[in-house]
N, CA, C and O atoms as a Tripos MOL2 file, in Angstrom:
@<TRIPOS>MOLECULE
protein
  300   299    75     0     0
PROTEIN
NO_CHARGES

@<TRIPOS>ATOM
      1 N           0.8420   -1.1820    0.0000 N.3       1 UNK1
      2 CA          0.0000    0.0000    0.0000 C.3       1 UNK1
      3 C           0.8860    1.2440    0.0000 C.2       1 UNK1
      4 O           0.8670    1.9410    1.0140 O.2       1 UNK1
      5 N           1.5790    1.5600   -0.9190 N.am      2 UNK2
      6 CA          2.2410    2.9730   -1.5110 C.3       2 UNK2
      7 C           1.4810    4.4200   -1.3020 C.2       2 UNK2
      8 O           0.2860    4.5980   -1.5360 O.2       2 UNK2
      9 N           1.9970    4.9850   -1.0290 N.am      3 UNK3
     10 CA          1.3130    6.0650   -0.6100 C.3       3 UNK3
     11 C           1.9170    7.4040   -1.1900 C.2       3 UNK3
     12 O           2.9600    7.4710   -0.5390 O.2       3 UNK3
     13 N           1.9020    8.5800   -2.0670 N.am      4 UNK4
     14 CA          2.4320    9.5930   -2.1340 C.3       4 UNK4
     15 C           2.7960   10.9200   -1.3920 C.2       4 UNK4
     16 O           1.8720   11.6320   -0.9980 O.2       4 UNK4
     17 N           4.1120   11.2950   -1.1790 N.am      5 UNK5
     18 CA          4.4110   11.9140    0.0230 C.3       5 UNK5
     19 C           5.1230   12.9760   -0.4600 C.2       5 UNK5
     20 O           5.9290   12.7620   -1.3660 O.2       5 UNK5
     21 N           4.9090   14.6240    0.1850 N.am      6 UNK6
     22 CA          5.4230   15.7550   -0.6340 C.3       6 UNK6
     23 C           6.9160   15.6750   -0.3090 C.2       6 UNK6
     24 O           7.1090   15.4100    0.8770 O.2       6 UNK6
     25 N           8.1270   15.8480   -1.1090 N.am      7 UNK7
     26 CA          9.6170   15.4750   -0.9410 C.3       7 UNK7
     27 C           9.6040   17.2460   -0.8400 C.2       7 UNK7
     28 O           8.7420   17.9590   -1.3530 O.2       7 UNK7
     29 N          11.0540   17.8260    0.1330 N.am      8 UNK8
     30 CA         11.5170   19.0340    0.0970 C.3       8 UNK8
     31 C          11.1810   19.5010   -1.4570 C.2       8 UNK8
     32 O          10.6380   18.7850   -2.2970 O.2       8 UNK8
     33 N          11.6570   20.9560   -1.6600 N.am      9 UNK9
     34 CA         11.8030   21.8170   -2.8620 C.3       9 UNK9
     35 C          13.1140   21.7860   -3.3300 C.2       9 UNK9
     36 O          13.5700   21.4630   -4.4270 O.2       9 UNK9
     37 N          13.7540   22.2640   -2.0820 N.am     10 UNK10
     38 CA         15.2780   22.7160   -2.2430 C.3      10 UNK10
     39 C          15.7160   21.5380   -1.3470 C.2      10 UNK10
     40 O          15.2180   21.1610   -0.2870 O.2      10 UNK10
     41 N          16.8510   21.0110   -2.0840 N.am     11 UNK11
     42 CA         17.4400   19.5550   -1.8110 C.3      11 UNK11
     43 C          18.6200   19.6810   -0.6180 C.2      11 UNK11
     44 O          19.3270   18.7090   -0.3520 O.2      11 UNK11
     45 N          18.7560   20.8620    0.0170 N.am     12 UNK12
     46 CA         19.3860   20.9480    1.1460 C.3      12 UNK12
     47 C          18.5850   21.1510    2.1010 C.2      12 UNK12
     48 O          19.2230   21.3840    3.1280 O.2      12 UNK12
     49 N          16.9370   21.1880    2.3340 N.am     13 UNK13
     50 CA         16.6880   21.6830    3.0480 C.3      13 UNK13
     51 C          16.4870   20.5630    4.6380 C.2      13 UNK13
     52 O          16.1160   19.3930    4.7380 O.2      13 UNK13
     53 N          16.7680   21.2140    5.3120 N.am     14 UNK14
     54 CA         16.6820   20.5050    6.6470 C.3      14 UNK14
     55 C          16.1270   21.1250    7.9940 C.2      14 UNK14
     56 O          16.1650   22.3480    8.1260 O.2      14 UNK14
     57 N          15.6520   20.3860    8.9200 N.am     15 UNK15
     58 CA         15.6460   20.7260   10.1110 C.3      15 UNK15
     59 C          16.1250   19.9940   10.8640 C.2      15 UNK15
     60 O          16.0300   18.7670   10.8770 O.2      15 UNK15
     61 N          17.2600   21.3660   12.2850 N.am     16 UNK16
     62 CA         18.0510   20.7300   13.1590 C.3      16 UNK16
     63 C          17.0830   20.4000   14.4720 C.2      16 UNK16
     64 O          16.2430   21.1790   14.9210 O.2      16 UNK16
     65 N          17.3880   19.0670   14.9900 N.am     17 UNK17
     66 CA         16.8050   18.9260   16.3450 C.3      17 UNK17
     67 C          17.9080   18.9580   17.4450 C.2      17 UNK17
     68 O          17.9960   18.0180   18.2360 O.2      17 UNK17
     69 N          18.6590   19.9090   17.4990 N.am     18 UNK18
     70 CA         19.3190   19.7760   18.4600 C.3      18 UNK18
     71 C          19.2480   21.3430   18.8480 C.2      18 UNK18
     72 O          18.9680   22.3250   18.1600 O.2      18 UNK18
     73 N          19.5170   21.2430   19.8610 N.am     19 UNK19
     74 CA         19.6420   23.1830   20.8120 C.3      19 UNK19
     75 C          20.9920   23.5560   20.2990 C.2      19 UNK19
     76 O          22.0510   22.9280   20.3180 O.2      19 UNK19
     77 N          20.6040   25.0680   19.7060 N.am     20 UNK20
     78 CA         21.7850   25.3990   19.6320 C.3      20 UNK20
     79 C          23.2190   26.0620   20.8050 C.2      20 UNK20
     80 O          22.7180   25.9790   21.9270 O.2      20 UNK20
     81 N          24.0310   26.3810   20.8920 N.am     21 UNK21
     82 CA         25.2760   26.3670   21.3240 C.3      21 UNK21
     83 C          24.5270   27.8220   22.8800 C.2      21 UNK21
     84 O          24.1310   28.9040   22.4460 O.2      21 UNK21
     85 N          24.4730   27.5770   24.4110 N.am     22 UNK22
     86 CA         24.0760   28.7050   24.6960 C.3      22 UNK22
     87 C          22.3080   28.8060   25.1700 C.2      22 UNK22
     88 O          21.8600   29.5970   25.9990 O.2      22 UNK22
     89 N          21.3270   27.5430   24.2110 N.am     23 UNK23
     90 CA         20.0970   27.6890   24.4020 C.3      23 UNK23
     91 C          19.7110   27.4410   26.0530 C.2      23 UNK23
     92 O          18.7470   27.9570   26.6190 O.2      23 UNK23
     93 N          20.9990   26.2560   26.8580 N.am     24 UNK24
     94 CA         20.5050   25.7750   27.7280 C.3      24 UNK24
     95 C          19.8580   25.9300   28.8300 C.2      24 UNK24
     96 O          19.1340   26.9070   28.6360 O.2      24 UNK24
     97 N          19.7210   25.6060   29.6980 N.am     25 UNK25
     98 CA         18.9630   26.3860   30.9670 C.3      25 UNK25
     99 C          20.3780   26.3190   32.3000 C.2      25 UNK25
    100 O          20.1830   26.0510   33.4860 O.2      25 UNK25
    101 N          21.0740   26.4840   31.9760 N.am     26 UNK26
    102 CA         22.2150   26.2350   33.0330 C.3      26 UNK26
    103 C          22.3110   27.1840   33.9940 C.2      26 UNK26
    104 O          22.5680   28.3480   33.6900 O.2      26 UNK26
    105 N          22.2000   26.9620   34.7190 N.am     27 UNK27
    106 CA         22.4590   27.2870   36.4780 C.3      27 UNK27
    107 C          23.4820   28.5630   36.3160 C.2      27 UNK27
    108 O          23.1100   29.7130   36.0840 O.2      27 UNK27
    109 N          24.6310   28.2040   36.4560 N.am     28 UNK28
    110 CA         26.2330   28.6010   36.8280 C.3      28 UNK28
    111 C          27.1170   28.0680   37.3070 C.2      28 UNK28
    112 O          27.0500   26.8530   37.4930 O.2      28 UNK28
    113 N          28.0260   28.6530   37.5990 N.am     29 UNK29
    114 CA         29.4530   27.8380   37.7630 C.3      29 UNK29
    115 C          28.8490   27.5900   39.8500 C.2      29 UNK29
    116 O          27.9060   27.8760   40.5880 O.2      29 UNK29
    117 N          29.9690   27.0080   39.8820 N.am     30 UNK30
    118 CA         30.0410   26.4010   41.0670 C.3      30 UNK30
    119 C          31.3760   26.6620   41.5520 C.2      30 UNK30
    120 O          32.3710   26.6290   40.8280 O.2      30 UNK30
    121 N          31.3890   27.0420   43.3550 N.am     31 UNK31
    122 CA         33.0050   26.9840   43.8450 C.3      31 UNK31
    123 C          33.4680   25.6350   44.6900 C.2      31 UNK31
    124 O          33.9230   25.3850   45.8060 O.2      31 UNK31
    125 N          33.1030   24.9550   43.5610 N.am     32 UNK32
    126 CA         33.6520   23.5160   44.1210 C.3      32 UNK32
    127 C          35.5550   22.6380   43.5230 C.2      32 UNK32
    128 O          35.8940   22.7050   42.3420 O.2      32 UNK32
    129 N          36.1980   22.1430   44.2800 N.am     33 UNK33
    130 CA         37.2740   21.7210   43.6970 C.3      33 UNK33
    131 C          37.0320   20.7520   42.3340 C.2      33 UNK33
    132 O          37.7410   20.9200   41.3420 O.2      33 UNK33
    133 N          35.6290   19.3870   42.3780 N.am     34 UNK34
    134 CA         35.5130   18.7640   41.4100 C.3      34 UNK34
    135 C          34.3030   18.7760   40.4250 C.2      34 UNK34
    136 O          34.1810   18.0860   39.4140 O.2      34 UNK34
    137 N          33.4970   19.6330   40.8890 N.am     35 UNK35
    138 CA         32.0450   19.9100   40.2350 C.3      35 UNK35
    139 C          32.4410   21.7620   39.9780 C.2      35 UNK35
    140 O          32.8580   22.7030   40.6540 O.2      35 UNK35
    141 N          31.9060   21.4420   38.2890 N.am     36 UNK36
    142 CA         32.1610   22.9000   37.8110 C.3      36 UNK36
    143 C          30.9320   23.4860   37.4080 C.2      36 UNK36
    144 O          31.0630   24.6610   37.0630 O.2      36 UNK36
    145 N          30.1170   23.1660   37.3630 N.am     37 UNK37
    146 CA         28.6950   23.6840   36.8550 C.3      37 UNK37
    147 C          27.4050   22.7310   37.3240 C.2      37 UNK37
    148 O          27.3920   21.5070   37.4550 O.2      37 UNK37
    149 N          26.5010   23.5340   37.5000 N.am     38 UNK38
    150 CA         25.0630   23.0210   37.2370 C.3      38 UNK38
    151 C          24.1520   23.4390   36.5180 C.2      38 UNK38
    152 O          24.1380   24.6400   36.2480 O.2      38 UNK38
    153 N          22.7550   22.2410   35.8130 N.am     39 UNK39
    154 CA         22.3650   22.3460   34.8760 C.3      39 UNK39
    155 C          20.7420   21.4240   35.2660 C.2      39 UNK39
    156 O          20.4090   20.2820   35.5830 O.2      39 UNK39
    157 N          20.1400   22.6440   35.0210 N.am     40 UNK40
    158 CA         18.6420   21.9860   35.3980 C.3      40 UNK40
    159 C          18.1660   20.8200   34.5960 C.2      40 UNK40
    160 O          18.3330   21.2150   33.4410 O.2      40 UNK40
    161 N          17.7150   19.7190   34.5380 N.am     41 UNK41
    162 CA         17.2600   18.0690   34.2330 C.3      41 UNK41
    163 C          15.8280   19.0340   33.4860 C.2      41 UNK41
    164 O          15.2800   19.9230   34.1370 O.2      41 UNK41
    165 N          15.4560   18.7280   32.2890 N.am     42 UNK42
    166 CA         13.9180   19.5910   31.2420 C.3      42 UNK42
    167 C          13.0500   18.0890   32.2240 C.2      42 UNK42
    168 O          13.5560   16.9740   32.3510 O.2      42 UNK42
    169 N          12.1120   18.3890   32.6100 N.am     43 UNK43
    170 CA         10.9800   17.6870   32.6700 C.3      43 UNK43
    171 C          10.8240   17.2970   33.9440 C.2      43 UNK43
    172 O           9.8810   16.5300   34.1330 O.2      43 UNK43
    173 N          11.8510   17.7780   35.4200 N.am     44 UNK44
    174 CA         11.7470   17.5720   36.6550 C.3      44 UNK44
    175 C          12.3440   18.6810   37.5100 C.2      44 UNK44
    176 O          12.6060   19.8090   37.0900 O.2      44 UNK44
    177 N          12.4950   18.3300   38.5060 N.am     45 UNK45
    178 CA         12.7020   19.0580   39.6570 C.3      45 UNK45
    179 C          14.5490   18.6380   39.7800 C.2      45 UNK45
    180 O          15.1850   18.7400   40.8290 O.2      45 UNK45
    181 N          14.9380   18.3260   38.8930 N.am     46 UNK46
    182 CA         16.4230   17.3310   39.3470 C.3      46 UNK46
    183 C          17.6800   18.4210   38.5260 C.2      46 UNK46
    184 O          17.5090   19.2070   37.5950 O.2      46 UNK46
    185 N          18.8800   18.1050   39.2580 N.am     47 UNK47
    186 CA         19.5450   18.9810   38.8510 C.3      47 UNK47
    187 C          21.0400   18.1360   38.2360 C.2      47 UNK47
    188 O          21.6180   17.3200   38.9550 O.2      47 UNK47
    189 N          21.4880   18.4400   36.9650 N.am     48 UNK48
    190 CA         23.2880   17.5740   36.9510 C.3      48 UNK48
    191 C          23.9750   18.4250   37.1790 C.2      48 UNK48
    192 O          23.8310   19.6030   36.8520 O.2      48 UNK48
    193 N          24.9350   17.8830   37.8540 N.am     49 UNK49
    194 CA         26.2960   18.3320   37.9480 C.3      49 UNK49
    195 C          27.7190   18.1500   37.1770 C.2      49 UNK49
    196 O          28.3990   17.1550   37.4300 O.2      49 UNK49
    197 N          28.1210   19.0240   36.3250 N.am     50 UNK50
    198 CA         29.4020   18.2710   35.5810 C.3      50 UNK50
    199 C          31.1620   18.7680   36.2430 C.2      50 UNK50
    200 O          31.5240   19.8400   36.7280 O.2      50 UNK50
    201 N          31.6350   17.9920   36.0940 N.am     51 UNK51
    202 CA         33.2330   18.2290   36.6110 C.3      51 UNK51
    203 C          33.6060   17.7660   35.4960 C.2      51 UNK51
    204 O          33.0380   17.2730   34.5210 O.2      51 UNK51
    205 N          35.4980   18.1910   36.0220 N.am     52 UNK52
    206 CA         36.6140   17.6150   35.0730 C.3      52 UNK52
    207 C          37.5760   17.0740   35.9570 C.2      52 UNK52
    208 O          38.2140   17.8560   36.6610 O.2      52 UNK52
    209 N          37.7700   15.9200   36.0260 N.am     53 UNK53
    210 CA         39.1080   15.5490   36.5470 C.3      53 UNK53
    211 C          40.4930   15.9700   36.1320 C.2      53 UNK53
    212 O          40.1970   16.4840   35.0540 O.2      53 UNK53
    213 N          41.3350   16.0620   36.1950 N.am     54 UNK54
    214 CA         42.7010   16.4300   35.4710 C.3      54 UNK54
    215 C          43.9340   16.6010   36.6570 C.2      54 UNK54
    216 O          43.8690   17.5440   37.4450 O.2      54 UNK54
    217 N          44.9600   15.7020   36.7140 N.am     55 UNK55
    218 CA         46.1100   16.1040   37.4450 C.3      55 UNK55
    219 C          46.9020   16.9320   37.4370 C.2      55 UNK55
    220 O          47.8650   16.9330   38.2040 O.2      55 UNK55
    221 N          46.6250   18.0070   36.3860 N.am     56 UNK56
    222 CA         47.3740   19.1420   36.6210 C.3      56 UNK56
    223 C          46.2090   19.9620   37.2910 C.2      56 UNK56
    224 O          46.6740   20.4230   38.3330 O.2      56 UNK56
    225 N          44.8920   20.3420   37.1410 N.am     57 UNK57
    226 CA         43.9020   21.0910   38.4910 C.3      57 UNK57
    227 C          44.2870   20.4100   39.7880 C.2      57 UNK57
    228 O          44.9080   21.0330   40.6490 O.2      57 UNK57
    229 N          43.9420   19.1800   39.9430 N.am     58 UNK58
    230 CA         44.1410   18.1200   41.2510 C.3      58 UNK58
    231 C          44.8810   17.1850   41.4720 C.2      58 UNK58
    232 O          44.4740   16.0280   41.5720 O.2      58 UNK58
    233 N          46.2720   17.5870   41.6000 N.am     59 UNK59
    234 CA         47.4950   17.1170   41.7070 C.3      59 UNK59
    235 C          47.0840   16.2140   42.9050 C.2      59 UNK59
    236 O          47.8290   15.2340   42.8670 O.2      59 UNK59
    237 N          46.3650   16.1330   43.7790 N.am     60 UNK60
    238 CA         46.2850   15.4240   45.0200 C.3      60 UNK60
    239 C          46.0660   13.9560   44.1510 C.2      60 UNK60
    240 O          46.7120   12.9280   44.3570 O.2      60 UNK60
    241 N          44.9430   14.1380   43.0880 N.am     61 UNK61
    242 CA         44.6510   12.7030   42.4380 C.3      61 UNK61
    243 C          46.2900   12.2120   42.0360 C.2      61 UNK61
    244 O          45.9500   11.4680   41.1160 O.2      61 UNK61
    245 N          47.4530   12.1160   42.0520 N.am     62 UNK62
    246 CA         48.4400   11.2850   41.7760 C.3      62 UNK62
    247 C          49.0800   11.0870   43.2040 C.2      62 UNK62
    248 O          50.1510   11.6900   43.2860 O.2      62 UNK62
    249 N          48.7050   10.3760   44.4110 N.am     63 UNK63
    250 CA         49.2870   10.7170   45.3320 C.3      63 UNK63
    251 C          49.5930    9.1330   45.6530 C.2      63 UNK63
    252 O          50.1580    8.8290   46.7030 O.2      63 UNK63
    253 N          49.2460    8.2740   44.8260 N.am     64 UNK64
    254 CA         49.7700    7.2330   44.6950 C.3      64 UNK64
    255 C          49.9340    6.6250   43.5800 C.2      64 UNK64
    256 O          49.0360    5.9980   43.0200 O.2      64 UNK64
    257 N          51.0630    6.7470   43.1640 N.am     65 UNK65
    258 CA         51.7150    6.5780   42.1770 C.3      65 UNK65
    259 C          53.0820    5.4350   42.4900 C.2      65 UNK65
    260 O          53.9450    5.3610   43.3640 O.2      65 UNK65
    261 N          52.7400    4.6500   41.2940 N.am     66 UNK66
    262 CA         54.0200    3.3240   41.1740 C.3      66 UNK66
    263 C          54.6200    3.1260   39.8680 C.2      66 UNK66
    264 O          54.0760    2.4790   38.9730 O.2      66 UNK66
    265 N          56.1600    3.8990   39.7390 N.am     67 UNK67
    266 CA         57.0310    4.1110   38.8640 C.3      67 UNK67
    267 C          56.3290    5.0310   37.3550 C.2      67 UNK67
    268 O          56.2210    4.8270   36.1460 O.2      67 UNK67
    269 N          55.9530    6.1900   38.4280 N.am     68 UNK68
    270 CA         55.1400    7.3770   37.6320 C.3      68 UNK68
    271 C          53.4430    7.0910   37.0510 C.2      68 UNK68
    272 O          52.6250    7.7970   36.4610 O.2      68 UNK68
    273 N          53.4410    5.5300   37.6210 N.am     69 UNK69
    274 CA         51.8880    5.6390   36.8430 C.3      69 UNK69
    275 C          50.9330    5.5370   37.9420 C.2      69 UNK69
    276 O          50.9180    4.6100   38.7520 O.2      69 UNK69
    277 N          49.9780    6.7280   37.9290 N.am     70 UNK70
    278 CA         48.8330    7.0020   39.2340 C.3      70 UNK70
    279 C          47.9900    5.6640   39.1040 C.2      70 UNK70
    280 O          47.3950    5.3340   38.0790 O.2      70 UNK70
    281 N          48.0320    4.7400   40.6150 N.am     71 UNK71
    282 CA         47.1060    3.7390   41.0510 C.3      71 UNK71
    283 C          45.8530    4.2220   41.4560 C.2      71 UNK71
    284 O          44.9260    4.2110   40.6460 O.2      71 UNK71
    285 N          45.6770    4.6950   42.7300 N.am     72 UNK72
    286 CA         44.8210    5.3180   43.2550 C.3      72 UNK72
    287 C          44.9130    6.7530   43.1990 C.2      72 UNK72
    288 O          45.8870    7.2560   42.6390 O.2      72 UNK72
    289 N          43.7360    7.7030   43.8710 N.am     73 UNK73
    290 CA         43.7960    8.9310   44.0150 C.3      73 UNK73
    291 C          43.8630    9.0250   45.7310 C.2      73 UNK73
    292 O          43.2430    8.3060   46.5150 O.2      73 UNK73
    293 N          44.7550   10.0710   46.0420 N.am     74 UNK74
    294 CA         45.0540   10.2080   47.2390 C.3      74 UNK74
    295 C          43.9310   11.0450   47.6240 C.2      74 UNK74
    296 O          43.7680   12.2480   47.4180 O.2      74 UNK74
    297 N          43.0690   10.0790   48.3110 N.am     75 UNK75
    298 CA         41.4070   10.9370   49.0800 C.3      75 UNK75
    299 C          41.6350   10.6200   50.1280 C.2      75 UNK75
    300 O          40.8690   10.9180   51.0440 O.2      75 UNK75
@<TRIPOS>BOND
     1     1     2 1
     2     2     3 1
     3     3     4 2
     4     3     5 am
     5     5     6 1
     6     6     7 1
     7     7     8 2
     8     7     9 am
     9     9    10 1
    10    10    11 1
    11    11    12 2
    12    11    13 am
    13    13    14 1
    14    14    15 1
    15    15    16 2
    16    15    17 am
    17    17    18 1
    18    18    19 1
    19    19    20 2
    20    19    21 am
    21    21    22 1
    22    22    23 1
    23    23    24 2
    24    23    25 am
    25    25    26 1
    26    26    27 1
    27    27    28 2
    28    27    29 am
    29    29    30 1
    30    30    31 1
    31    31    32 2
    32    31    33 am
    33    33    34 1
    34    34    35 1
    35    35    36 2
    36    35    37 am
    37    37    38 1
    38    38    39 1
    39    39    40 2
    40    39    41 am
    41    41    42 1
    42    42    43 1
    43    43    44 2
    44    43    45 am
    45    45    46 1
    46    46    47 1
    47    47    48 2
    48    47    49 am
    49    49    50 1
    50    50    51 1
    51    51    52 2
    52    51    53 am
    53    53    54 1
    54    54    55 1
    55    55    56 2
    56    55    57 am
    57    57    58 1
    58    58    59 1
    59    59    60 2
    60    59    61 am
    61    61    62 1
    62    62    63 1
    63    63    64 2
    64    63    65 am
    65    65    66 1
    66    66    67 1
    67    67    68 2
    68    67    69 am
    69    69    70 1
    70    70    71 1
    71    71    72 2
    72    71    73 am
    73    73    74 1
    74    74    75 1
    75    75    76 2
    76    75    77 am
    77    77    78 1
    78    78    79 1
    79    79    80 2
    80    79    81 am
    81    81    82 1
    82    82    83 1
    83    83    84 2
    84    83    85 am
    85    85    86 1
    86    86    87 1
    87    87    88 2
    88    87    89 am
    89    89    90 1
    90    90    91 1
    91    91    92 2
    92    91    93 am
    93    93    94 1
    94    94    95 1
    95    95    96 2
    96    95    97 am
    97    97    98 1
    98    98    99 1
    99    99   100 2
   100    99   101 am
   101   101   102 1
   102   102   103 1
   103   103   104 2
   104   103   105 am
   105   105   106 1
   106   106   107 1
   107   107   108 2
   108   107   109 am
   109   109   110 1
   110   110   111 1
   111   111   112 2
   112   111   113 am
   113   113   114 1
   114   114   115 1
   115   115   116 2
   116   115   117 am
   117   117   118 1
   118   118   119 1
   119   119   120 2
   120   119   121 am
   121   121   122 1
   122   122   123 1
   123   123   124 2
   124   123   125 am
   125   125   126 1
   126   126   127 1
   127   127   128 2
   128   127   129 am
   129   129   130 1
   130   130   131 1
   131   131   132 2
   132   131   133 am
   133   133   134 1
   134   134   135 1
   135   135   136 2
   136   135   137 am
   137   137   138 1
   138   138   139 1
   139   139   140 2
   140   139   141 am
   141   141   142 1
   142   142   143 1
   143   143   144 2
   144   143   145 am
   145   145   146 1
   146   146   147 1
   147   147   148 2
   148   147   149 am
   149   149   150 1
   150   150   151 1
   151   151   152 2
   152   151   153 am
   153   153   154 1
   154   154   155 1
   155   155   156 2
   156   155   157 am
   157   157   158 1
   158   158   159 1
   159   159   160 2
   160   159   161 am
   161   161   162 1
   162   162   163 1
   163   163   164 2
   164   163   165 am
   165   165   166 1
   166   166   167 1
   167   167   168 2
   168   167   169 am
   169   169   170 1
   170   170   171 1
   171   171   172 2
   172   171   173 am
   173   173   174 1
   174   174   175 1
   175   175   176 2
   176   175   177 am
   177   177   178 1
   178   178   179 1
   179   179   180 2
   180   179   181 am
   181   181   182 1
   182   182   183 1
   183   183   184 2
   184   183   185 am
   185   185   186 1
   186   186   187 1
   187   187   188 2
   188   187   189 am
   189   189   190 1
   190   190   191 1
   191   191   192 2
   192   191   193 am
   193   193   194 1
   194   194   195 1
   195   195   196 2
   196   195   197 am
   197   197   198 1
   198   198   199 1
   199   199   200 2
   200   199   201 am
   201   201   202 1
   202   202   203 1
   203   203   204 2
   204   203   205 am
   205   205   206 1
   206   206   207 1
   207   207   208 2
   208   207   209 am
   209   209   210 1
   210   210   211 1
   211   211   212 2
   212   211   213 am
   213   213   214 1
   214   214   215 1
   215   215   216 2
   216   215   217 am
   217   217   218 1
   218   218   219 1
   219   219   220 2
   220   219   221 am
   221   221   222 1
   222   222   223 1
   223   223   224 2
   224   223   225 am
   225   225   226 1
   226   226   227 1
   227   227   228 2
   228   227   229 am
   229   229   230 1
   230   230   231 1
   231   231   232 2
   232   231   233 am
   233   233   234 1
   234   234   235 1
   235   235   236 2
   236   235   237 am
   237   237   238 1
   238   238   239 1
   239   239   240 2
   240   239   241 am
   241   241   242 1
   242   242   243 1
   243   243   244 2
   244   243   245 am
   245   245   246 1
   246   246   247 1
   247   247   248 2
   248   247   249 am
   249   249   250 1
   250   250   251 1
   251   251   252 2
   252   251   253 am
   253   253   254 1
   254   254   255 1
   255   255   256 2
   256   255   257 am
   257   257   258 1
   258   258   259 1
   259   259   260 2
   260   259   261 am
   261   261   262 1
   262   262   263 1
   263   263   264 2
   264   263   265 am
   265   265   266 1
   266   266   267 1
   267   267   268 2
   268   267   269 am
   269   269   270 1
   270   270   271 1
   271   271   272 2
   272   271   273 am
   273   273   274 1
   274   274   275 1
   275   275   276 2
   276   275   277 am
   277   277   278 1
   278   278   279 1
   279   279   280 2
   280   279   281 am
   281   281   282 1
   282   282   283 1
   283   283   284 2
   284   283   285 am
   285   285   286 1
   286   286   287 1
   287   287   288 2
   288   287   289 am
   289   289   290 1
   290   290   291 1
   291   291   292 2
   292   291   293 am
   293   293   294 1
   294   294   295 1
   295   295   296 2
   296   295   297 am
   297   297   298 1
   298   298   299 1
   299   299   300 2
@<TRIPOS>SUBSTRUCTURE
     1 UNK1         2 RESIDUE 1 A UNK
     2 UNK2         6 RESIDUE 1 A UNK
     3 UNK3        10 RESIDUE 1 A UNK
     4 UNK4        14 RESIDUE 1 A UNK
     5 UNK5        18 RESIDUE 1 A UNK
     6 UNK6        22 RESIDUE 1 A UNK
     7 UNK7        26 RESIDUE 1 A UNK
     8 UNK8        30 RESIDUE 1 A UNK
     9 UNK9        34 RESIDUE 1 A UNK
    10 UNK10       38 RESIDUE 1 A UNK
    11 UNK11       42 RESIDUE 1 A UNK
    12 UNK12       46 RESIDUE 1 A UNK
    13 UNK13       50 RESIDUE 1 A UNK
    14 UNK14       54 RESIDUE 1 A UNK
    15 UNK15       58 RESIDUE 1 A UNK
    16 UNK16       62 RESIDUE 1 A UNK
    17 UNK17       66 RESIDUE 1 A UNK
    18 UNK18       70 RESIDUE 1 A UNK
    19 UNK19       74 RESIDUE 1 A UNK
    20 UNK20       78 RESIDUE 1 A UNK
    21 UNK21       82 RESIDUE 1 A UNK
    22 UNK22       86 RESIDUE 1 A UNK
    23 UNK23       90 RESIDUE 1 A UNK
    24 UNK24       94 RESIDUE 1 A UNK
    25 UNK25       98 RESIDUE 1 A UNK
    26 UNK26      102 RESIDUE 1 A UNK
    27 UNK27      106 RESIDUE 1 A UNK
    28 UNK28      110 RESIDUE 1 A UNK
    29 UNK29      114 RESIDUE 1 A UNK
    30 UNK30      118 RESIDUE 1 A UNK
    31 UNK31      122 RESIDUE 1 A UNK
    32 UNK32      126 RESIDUE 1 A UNK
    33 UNK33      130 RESIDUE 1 A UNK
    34 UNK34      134 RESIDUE 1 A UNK
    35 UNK35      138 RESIDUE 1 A UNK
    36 UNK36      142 RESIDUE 1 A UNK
    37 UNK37      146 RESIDUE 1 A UNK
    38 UNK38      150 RESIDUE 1 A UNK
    39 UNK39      154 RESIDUE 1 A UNK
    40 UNK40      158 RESIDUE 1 A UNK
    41 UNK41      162 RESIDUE 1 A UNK
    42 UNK42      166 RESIDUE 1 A UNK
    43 UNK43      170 RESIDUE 1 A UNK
    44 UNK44      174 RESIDUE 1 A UNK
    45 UNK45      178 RESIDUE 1 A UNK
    46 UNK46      182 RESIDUE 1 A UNK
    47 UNK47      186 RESIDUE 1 A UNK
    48 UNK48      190 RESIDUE 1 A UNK
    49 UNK49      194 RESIDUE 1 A UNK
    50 UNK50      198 RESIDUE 1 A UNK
    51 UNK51      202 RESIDUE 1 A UNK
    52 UNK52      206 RESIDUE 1 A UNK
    53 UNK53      210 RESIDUE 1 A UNK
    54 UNK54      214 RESIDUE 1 A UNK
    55 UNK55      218 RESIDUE 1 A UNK
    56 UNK56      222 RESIDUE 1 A UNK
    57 UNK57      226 RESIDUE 1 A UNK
    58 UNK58      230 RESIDUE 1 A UNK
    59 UNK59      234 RESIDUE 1 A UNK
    60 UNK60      238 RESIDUE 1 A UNK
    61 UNK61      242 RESIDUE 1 A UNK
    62 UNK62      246 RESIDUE 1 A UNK
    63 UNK63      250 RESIDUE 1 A UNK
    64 UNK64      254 RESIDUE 1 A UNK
    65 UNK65      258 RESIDUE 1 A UNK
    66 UNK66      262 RESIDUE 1 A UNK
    67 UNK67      266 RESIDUE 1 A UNK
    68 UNK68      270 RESIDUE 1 A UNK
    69 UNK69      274 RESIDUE 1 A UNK
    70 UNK70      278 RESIDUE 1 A UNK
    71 UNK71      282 RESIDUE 1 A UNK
    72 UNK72      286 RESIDUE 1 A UNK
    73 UNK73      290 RESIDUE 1 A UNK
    74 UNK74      294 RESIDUE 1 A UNK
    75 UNK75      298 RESIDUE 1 A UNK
């Protein structure tokens, strides 16, 4: 059962579903050592939190180290 369906005009045309760069609903920064921002959850009351790990910010994370390679993080 084939059905006929109207195709674009112009053969580039598209629509983006994604938010652009900036749309988000984000909170702000945070003065935390491992959480750098928060960012309101669309459809609840819930909130994320994002960090960055990195041993040059948190040199404490190589505080056990065996022949230069970090095992654990010194917490």
């Amino acid at each position: 059962t084939a059905r006929h369906v109207d195709l674009p005009t112009y053969a580039f045309q598209r629509q983006r579903y994604w938010l652009e760069s900036g749309t988000g609903t984000e909170r702000g920064t945070l003065d935390h050592p491992l959480l750098l921002s928060v960012t309101e959850v669309a459809g609840g009351e819930s909130v994320l939190f994002t960090g960055r790990l990195s041993l040059s910010a948190q040199p404490w994370l190589a505080d056990h180290a065996v022949n230069g390679t970090v095992i654990l993080p010194g917490a």
